[in-house]
BASE-244190 format. One line per 4 residues: for each residue x, y negated, z negated of C-alpha. Coordinates in steps of 0.001 Angstrom, whole numbers, padded with zeros to 6 digits, m for minus. Example, Ala and Ser with C-alpha at 12.3 -4.5 7.8 and 13.67 -1.06 7.14 Angstrom:
BEGIN
012300,004500,m007800 ~ 013670,001060,m007140
END
This chain:
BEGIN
m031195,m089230,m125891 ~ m030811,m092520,m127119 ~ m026747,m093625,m127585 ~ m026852,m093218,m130997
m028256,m089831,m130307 ~ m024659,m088665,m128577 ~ m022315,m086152,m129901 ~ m018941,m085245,m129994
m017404,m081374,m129086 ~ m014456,m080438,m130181 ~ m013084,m077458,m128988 ~ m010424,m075439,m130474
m008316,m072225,m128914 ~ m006361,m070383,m131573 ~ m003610,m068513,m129453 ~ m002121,m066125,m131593
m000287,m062812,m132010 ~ 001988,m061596,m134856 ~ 005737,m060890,m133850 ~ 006332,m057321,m132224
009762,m057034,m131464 ~ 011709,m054640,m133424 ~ 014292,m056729,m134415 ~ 016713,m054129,m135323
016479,m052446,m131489 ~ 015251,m055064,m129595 ~ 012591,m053496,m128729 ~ 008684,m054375,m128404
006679,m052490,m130305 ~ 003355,m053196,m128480 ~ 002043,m054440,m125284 ~ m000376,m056970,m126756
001540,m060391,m126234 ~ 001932,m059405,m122562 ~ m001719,m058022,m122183 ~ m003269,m060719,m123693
m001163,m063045,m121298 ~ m002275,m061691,m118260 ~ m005812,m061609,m119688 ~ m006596,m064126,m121384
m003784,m067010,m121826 ~ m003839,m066974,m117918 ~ m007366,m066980,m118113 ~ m008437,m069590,m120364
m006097,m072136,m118810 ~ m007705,m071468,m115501 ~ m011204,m072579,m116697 ~ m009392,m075750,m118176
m007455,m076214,m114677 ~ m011211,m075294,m112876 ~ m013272,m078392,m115238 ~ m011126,m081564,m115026
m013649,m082987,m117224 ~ m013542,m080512,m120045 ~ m011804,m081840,m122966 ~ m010209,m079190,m125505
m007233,m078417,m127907 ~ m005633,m075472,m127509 ~ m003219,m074342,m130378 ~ m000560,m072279,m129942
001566,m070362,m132647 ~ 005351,m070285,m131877 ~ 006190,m066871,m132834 ~ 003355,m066120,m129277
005231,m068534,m127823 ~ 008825,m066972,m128379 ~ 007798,m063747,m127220 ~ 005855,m065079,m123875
009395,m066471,m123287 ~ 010912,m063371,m124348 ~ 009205,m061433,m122486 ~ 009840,m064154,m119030
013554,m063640,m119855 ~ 012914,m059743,m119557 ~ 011485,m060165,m115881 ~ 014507,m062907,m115419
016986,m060789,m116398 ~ 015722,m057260,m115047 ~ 016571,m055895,m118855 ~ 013048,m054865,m119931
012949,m054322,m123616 ~ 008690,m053139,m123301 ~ 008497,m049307,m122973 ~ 004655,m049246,m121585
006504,m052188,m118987 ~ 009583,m050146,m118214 ~ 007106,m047233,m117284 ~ 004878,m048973,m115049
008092,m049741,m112815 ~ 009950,m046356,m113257 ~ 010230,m044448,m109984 ~ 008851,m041079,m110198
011635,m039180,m109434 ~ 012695,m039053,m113275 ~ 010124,m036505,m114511 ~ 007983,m038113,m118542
008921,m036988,m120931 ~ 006518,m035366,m123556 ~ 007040,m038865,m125852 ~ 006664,m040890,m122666
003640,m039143,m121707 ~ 002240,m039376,m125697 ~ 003001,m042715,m125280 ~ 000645,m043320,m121946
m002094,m041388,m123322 ~ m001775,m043167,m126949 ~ m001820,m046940,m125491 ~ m003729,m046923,m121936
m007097,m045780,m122966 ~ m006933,m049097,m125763 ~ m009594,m051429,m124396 ~ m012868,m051972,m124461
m014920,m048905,m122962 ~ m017973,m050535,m121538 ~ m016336,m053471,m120267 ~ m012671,m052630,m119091
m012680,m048844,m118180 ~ m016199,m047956,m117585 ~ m017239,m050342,m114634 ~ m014114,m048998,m112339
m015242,m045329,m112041 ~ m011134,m044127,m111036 ~ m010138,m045481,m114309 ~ m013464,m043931,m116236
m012656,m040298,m114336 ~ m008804,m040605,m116270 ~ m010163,m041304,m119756 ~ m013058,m038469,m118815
m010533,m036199,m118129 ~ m008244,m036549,m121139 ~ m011575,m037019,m123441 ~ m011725,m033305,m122555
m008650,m031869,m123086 ~ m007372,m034242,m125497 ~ m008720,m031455,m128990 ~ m006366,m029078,m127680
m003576,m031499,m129107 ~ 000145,m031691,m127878 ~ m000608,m029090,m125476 ~ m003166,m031438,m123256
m000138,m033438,m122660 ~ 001534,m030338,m120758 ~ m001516,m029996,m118692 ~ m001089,m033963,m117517
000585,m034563,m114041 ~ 002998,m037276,m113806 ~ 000899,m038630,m111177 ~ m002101,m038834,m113585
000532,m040970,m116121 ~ 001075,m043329,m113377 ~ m002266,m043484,m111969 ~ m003105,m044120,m115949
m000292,m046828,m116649 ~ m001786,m048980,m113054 ~ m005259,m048733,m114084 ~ m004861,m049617,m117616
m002988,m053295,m116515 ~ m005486,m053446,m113864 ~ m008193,m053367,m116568 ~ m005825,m056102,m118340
m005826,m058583,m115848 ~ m007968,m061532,m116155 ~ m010970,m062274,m113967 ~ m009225,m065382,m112395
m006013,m063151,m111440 ~ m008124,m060989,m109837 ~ m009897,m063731,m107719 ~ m006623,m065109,m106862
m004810,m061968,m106255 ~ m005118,m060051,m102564 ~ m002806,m057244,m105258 ~ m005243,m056480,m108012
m007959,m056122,m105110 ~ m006441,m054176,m103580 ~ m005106,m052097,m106073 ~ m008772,m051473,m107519
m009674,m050664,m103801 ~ m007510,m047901,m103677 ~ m008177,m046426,m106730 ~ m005770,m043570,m107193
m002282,m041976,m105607 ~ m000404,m045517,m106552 ~ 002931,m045416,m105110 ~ 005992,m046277,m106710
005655,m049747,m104626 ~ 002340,m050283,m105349 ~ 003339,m050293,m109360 ~ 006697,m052447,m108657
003993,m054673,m107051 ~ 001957,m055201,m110366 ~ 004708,m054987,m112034 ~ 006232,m058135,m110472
002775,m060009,m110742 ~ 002594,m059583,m114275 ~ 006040,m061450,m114005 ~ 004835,m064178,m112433
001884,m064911,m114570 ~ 004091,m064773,m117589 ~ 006193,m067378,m116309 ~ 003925,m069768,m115934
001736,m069735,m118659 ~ 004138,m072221,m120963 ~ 004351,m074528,m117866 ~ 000521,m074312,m117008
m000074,m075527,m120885 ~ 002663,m077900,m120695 ~ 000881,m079406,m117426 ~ m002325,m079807,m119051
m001321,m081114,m122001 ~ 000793,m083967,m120409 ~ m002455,m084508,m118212 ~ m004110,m086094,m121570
m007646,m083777,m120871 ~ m005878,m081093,m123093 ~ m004407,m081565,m126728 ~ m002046,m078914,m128008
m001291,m078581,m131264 ~ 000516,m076488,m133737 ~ 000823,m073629,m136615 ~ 003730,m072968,m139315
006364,m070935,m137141 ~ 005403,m067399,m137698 ~ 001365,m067752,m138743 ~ 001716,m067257,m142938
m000814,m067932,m145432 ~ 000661,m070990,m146579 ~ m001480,m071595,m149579 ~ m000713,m068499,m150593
002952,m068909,m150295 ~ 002606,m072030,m152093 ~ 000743,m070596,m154886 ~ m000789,m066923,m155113
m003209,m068852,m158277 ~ m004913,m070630,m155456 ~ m007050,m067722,m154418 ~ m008747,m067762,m157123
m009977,m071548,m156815 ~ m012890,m069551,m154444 ~ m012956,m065980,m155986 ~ m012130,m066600,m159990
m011862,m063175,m160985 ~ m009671,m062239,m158607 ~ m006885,m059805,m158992 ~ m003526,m061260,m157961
000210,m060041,m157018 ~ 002123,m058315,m160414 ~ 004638,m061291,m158926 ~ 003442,m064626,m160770
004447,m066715,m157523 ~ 006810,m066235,m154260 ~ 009824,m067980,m155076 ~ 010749,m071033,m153196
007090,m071303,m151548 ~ 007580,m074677,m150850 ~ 010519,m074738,m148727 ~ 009073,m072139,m147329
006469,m073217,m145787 ~ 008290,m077068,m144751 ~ 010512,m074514,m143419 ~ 007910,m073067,m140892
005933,m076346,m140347 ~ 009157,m078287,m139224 ~ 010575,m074953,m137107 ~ 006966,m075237,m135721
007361,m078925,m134828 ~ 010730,m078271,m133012 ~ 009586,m075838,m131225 ~ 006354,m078046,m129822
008644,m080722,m128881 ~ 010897,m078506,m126722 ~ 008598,m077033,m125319 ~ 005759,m079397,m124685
007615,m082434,m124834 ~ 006692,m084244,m127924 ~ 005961,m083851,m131705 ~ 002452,m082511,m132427
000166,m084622,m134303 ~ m002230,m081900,m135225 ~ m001270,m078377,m137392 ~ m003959,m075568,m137765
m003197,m073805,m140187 ~ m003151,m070150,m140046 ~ m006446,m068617,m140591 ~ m008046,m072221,m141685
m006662,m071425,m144634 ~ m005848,m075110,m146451 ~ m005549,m075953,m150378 ~ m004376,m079345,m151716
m001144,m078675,m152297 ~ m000992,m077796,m148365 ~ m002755,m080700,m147030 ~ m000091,m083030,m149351
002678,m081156,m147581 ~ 001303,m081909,m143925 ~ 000697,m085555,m145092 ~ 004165,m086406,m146457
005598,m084380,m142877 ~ 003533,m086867,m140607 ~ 001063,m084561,m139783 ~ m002273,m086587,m138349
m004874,m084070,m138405 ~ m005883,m080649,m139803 ~ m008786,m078576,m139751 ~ m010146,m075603,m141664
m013489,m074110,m142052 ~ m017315,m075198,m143287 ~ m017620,m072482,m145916 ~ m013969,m073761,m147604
m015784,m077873,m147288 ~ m018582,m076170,m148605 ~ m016913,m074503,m151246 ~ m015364,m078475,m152121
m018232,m079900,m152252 ~ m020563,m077912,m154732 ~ m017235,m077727,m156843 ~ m017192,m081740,m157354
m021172,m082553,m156811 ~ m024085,m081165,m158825 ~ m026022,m080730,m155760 ~ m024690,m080161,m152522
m026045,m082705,m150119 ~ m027870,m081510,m147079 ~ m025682,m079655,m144064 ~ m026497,m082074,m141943
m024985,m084781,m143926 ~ m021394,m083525,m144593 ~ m020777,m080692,m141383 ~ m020632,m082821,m138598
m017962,m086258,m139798 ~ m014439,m086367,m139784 ~ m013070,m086157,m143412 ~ m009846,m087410,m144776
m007180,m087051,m147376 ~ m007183,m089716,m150410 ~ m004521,m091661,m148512 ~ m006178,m091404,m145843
m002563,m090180,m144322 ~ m004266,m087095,m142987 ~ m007576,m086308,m141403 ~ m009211,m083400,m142098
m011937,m081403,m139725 ~ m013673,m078545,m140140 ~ m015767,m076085,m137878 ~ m019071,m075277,m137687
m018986,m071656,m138181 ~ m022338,m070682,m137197 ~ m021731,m071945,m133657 ~ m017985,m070418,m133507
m019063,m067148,m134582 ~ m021997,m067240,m131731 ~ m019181,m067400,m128914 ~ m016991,m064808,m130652
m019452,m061830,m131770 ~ m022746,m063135,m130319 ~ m023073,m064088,m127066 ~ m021088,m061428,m125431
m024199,m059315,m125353 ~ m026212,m062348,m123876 ~ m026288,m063037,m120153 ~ m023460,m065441,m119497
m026015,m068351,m118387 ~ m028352,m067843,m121044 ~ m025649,m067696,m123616 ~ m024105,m071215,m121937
m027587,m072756,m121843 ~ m028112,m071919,m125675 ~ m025218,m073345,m126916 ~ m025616,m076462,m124905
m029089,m076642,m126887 ~ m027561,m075834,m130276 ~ m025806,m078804,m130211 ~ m028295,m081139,m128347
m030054,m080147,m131648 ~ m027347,m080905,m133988 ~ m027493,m084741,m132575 ~ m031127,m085079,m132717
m031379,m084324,m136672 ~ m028501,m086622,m137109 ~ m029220,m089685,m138981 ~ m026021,m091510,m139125
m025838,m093872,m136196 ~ m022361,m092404,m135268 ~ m022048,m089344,m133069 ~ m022026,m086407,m134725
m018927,m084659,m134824 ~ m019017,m080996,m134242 ~ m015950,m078754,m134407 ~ m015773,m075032,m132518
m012811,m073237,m133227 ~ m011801,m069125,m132749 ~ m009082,m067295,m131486 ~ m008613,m067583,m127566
m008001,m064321,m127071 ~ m009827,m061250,m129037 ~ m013524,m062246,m128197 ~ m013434,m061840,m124186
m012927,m058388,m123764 ~ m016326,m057535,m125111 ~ m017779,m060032,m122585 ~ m018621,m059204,m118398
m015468,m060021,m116442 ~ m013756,m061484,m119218 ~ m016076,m063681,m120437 ~ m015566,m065903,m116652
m019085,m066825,m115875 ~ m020203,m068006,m119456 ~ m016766,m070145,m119716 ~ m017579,m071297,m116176
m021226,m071965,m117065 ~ m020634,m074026,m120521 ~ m017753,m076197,m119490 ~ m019874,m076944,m116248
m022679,m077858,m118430 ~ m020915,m079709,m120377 ~ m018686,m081652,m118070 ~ m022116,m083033,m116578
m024039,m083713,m119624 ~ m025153,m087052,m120173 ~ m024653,m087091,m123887 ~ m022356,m084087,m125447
m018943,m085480,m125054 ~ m016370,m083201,m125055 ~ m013316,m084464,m127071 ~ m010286,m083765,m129048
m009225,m084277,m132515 ~ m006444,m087156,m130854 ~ m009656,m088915,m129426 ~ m011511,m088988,m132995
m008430,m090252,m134170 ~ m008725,m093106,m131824 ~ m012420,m093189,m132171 ~ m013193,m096825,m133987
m016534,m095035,m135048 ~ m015133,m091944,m136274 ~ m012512,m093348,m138112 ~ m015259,m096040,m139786
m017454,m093007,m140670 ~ m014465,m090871,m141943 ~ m015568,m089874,m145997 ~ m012535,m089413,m148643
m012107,m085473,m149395 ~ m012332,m084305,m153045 ~ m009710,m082196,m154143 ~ m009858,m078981,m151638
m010878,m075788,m152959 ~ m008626,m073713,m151456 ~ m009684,m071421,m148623 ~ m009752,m069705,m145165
m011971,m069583,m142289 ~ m013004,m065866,m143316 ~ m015678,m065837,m146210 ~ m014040,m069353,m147193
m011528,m067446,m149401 ~ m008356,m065287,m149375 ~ m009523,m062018,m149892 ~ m008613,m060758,m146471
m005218,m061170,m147834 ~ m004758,m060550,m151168 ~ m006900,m059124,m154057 ~ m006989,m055498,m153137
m004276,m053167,m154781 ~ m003141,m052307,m151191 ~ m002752,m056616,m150455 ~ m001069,m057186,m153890
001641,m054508,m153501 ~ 002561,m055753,m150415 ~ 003360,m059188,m151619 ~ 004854,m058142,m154599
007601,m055946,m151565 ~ 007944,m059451,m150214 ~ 008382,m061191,m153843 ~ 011261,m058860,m154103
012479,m059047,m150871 ~ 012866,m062327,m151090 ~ 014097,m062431,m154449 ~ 017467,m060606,m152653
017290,m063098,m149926 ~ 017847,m065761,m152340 ~ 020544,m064106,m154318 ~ 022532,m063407,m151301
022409,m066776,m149975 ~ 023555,m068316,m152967 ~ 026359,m065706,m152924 ~ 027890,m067288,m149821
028325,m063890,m148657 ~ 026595,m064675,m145594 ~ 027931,m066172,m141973 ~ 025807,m068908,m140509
025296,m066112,m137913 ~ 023800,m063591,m140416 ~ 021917,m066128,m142432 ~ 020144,m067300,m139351
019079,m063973,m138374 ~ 018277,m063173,m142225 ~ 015952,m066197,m142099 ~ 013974,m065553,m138972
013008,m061748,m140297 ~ 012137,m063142,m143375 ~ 009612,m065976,m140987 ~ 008191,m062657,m139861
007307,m061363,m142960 ~ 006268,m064172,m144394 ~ 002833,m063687,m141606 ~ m000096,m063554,m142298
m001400,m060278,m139957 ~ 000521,m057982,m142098 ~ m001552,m058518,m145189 ~ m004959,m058820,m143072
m004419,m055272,m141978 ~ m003700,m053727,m145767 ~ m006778,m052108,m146795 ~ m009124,m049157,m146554
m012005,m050374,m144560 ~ m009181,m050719,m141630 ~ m009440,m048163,m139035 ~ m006555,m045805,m139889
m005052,m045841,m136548 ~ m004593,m049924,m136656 ~ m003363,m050154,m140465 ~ m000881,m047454,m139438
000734,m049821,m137192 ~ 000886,m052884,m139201 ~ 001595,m051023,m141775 ~ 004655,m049500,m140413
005575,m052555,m138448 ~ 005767,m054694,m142111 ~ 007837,m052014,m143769 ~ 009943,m051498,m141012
010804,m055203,m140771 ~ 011172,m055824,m144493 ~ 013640,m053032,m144415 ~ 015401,m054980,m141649
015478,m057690,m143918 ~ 017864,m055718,m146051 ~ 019969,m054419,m143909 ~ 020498,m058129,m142636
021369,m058539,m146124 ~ 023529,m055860,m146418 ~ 021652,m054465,m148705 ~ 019754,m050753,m149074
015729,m051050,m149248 ~ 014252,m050378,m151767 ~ 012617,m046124,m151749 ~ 009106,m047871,m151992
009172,m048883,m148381 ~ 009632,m045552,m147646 ~ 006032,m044794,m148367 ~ 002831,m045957,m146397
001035,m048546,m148485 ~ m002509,m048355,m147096 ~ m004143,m045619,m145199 ~ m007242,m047355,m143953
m010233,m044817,m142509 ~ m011205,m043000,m139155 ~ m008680,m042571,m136301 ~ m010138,m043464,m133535
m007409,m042896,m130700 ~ m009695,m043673,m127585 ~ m011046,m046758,m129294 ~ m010401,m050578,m128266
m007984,m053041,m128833 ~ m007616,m054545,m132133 ~ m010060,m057210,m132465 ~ m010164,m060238,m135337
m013039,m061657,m137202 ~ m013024,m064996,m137807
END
């Protein structure tokens, strides 16, 4: 390739999770913060540590980060607060219970079949076994030794470990060696491993980041919609017809959401050292009023996806102008205050539904082509800019160890090709040529990275009840504030549970083409924290939250982990 024929990779990881401590008990509701850690967070920022060429941005949202600190405090401290945890270190001489045993059986068999229990035939012989006996209902777990709990609990964080703990760790081998019988010590001995990991993934971020090769950048504190918050009317900028909240707006939307974006930026700067200079915002989701908020906070760059530029573009042209011309340049606000970048989606979605079924150096070797093909059909004499962004977590599972050798393979590939730079959104920034061949953005229309609209969140009559809970939730929130009735103790805690439900993963879930089994949880977990919400506010809930407000379909118990689209 010629120089002008070069091009520019951005890569994004979205690190996310939704909050899962019961604020009320202290407890954590589910394992996935601390699973995904030891998986995948640990993971991922072994492949960066591994390529000291690769150039990414990894974003983290600070309600994940909270509760990877939480949960570091919890191993500190020797007060575990994670039942599934707590079990995996309990000596056996304290007999399960039937819950505790419902609660093994529920949660351990929650990962991907053909890639995390299948290939380790002890662990495939335990789900075999309670596949079996599991129709004959609470009576199966009578049948079920304590041994066969334990054995369970040690496989199922086995299974949960990422490939480069396992390479590192003389433990895990070991532990997968021996296959069954774990001893008390033997589970004290994960136990204390998944410890260590947890510790160290803020630092290992923290490290890369100040090494310059990795940018890390930011979300509003606890992951909401914000154009949504700013203004439910904005959905139907993409989807005119659609059916919105009985709630004309949520009250105070604005402050809102400055609310989350600046207890996002303190919590980047204490933890990483500095202010960020990049938001994503959660779920891509951006509308103008949005992108004038991150402008007017200092905010440098943002990023969204194709379908919502898309979307902008046959909304203010007659004819939209060819892909090639408008999907791979930086953008920018009117000001030119804020840039704006947006993925490719075709290319994001390959890594996180595609190539999993691929072999790992085929798949590697086919995206490298993608965008050597991408630079040839370019006809600006800049680079082409192309943007991959997905969640860094919910894709690998479905890939062969973890997705190791085709993370290995493309960041090898691309550390040592000759014209695909890999880059972050701070080096476009600082890009002469970029910056010269940055275009003025029409007014945004607003949308998400999913179908480049809102209705994974609002729309359905499941979605629009529960915003119009939250509309009145927060209606009392106000009303008590302004009574003064409040301590500054009890209005901080009144503030952080509404941040939590005020996220976004609560209104993905609503919705009957949910499995049944996953909506149950969310939609417990919303209901049970808006009712926290009033009891923070001395207040009684309303009888509505009482009742489930989506049922979703199926209820598959033995099925995998939740997983995303994006």
């Amino acid at each position: 390739m010629s120089e002008t024929k070069r091009v520019n990779l951005v890569v994004v990881w979205h690190l996310h999770q939704p909050d899962y401590r019961d604020y009320a008990t202290g407890e954590f509701t589910h394992p996935w913060v601390y699973l995904h850690a030891i998986k995948d967070y640990a993971d991922m920022a072994a492949h960066l540590e591994r390529h000291p060429a690769m150039r990414a941005v990894v974003n983290f949202v600070p309600i994940l980060l909270d509760q990877i600190e939480d949960y570091a405090e919890q191993f500190d401290t020797g007060r575990i607060r994670d039942p599934l945890l707590r079990l995996l270190a309990r000596d056996e001489a304290t007999p399960l219970t039937r819950e505790e045993r419902r609660l093994v059986v529920k949660q351990c068999f929650r990962a991907n079949h053909a890639k995390m229990i299948e290939p380790y035939p002890a662990y495939k012989a335990l789900h075999d076994l309670y596949a079996r006996i599991e129709p004959q209902g609470t009576a199966a777990l009578d049948y079920l030794s304590d041994r066969y709990c334990y054995d369970l609990l040690t496989w199922y964080h086995l299974a949960w470990t990422g490939e480069t703990v396992r390479r590192d760790s003389a433990l895990v081998t070991r532990l997968m060696s021996t296959g069954s019988g774990f001893s008390h010590a033997d589970r004290r001995a994960l136990f204390g491993l998944i410890g260590e990991i947890l510790r160290a993934i803020v630092p290992r971020y923290a490290r890369l980041g100040a090494s310059g090769r990795v940018e890390l950048s930011t979300t509003p504190y606890s992951h909401p919609l914000a154009p949504l918050v700013l203004d439910f009317q904005s959905a139907r900028e993409a989807r005119p017809q659609l059916d919105l909240p009985a709630a004309s707006a949520y009250p105070g939307g604005t402050a809102r959401i400055l609310a989350q974006l600046d207890l996002a930026f303190e919590s980047h700067a204490r933890r990483f050292g500095a202010r960020p200079i990049g938001v994503w915002p959660a779920e891509g989701a951006i509308s103008a009023p949005l992108l004038d908020l991150l402008a007017e906070r200092g905010v440098r760059w943002t990023a969204s996806s194709e379908s919502v530029l898309a979307n902008t573009l046959r909304h203010s042209t007659e004819a939209l102008a060819d892909r090639r011309e408008y999907a791979y340049q930086p953008w920018r606000t009117g000001d030119r205050r804020l840039a704006c970048f947006f993925r490719d989606d075709r290319l994001s979605d390959l890594i996180g539904f595609e190539y999993s079924k691929w072999n790992s150096e085929d798949a590697a070797t086919h995206l490298v082509g993608e965008i050597e093909a991408i630079a040839a059909q370019a006809s600006a004499e800049t680079p082409p800019l192309v943007a991959v962004i997905l969640d860094g977590e919910n894709c690998w599972e479905f890939y062969p160890y973890n997705g190791f050798y085709f993370l290995d393979a493309l960041y090898g590939k691309l550390e040592s090709h000759s014209s695909i730079r890999s880059a972050t959104f701070a080096d476009m920034l600082d890009d002469p040529r970029q910056r010269a061949a940055a275009t003025d953005l029409p007014k945004v229309i607003a949308g998400s990275w999913v179908h480049g609209d809102f209705t994974t969140w609002i729309g359905s009559p499941e979605k629009n009840r529960a915003w119009d809970l939250l509309v009145a939730a927060k209606q009392s929130f106000d009303l008590i504030v302004a009574s003064g009735r409040l301590t500054d103790t009890q209005r901080t805690a009144a503030q952080r549970q509404l941040a939590d439900c005020e996220g976004s993963d609560w209104f993905w879930w609503m919705g009957d083409y949910n499995p049944a089994f996953t909506v149950a949880i969310f939609d417990s977990l919303y209901r049970a924290n808006l009712a926290h919400l009033y009891a923070l506010l001395d207040l009684p809930p309303p009888p509505g939250l009482a009742q489930p407000i989506t049922q979703g379909h199926g209820h598959p118990e033995l099925g995998g982990a939740m997983r995303r689209a994006t």
